[in-house]
C-alpha positions, 0 to 999 in steps of 0.5 A: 098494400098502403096505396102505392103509386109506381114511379117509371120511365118511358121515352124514345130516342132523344126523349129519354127518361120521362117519368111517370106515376101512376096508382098501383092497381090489381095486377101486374104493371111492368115496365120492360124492354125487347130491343136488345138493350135496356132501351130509350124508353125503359130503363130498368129501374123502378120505384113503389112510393105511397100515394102520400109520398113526396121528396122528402116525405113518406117510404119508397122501394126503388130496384134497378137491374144491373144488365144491359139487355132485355129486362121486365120490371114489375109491381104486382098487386095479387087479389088479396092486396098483397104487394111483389116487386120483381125484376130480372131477363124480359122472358120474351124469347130467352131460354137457357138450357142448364144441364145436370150439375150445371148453374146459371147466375142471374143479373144482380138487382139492387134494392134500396128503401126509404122512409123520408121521400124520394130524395132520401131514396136517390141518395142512397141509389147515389151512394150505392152506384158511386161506390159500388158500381162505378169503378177505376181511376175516374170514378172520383175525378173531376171529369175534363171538360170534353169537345167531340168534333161530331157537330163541326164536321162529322166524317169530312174531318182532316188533321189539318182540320183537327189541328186548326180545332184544337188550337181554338178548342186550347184557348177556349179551356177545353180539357178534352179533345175528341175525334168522332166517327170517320177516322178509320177503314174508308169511313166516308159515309155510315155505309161502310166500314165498320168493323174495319178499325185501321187508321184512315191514312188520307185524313191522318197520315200521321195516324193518330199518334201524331194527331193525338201528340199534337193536341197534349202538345196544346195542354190538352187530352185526346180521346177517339169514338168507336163502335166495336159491336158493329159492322157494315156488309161494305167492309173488309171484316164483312167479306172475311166473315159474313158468318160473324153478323147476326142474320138469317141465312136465306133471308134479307139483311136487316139493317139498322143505321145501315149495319148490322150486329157482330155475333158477340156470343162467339169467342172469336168473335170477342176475341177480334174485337179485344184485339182490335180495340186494344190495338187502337187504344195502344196506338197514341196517347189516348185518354178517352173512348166513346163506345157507341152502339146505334141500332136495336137488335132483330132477325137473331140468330148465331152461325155459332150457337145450336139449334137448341141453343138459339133461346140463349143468344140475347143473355150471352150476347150480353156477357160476350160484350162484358168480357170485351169491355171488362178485358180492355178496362183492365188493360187500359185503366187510364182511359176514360170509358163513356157509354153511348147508345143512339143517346141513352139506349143503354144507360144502365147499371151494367155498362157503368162498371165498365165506364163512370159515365155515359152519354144521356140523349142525342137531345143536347138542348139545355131545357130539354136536358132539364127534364132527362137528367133530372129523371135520370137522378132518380137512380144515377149520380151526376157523376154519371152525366155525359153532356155537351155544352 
């Protein structure tokens, strides 16, 4: 023990990334997350610096968990002033039953250390995340210059309106043009719909191959949102498989953003989804996706895992979504996959494979900015940033 101090984060929605350092003391401080996702308030990384240590003096251990679910993260000072670093699956209700013969792999922990500071520190985080996390065709590009139409109309858009956007949005030097939520099912309000990803012909009636045509016809790309791990009970899918959404028989629906989480630890599940995307994907020239995600996890339980089995829920919720996402990054390599999740709910290592980038915070207010992202560089390249200007 040379005296160290932690370096965390904790936050909220539209307040991510907030760093803090404090003296280590005896016992264990910890850092962790019980929302279903990495979450808002504590990202899983963490960083052991010496008391002396500044950015470009002194030695650090940074460690960063490459999951999206549930984690803990935890310096540990035992009575005999010996030091552990540890960071792995938050234990808060998870169980795994591993049968004879069987295995099971934890998520990978990245560990780096640093003996000038911590800028040398978020340099070789930098390094191994750029190069080794993030991955396809964007990895080294130059990001386009990206307008979403969110701010400007939310669900009341039309293609006339896209249309008139886009034609300003060309003279102004935007490289990327995307339509957010509203483009599907009967999606009017964030009461229903979700899950029912087929085009709404009263607002695209060329679909949106023709919208998407006619903005590359200004010079520039298309991209579209979804929400794929979401649905509402006012839905086609919902009414077809209630058994699909994560609920307690006999209790009341608990809703978040008024939806509720599809049951990602079934394969047919899964299965829909991939379908689904990938028929959207393949529908125009699309060159962009945000994958969204609004609401923490609760009341879990799956029609389609045992009683035994129920503890496992949360780890393989998280390999159901790698499968899906893995499945249609392979399939769609020129898309651009930006994160998102109610901002920067799922900022982690784990998603990153998937897309080279993800939305830091609903917070767009350039000061406010200031302070989230460069707390996020502790760990993440820029390369990373999702920001709107």
């Amino acid at each position: 023990n040379k005296g160290y101090d932690v370096i965390s984060n904790y936050g909220t929605w539209a307040k991510e990334r907030q760093i803090e350092r404090t003296p280590l003391a005896h016992g264990a401080t910890s850092v962790y997350s019980n929302c279903g996702s990495s979450s808002h308030g504590a990202n899983p990384f963490l960083i052991l610096a010496e008391n002396t240590a500044t950015e470009d003096f002194g030695e650090a251990v940074g460690m960063a968990l490459a999951y999206s679910g549930n984690h803990r993260m935890t310096a540990d000072l035992g009575k005999y002033d010996v030091v552990n670093m540890s960071g792995g699956i938050a234990p808060d209700n998870f169980r795994w039953n591993l049968g004879a013969g069987e295995s099971f792999s934890t998520p990978e922990l990245v560990m780096s250390f640093s003996a000038n500071g911590l800028n040398a520190l978020s340099q070789n985080f930098h390094k191994i995340v750029k190069n080794r996390v993030c991955r396809g065709a964007y990895r080294d590009a130059r990001r386009p210059v990206l307008l979403n139409l969110w701010e400007a109309c939310s669900f009341t858009f039309t293609e006339e309106t896209v249309k008139s956007a886009a034609d300003i949005c060309a003279e102004l030097g935007v490289e990327l043009l995307v339509i957010d939520d509203g483009w599907f099912g009967q999606r009017n309000t964030d009461h229903c719909s979700l899950g029912d990803w087929y085009v709404n012909k009263k607002k695209l009636p060329g679909g949106v191959k023709r919208l998407a045509e006619k903005v590359e016809a200004l010079g520039m790309r298309f991209g579209i949102w979804v929400e794929p791990e979401m649905v509402n009970a006012d839905s086609d899918l919902y009414r077809a498989h209630p058994d699909w959404a994560v609920r307690i028989d006999d209790r009341p629906h608990a809703e978040g953003r008024n939806q509720l989480l599809l049951d990602l630890t079934r394969a047919d599940v899964c299965d829909y989804l991939i379908d689904a995307m990938a028929a959207v994907f393949a529908s125009g020239p699309i060159s962009y996706v945000k994958w969204d995600m609004n609401r923490n996890f609760s009341d879990i339980y799956s029609h389609g895992l045992a009683a035994a089995r129920q503890g496992e829920f949360l780890y393989r919720y998280q390999q159901g979504l790698y499968r899906v996402m893995s499945t249609l990054a392979q399939r769609f390599p020129h898309i651009l996959f930006e994160g998102c999740a109610s901002g920067g709910n799922r900022f982690d290592l784990g998603m990153l494979t998937f897309g080279p980038q993800a939305w830091c915070s609903d917070d767009t207010d350039p000061i406010e900015r200031l302070t989230i992202q460069g707390n996020l560089s502790y760990l993440y390249p820029q390369s990373t940033f999702g920001a709107h200007v």
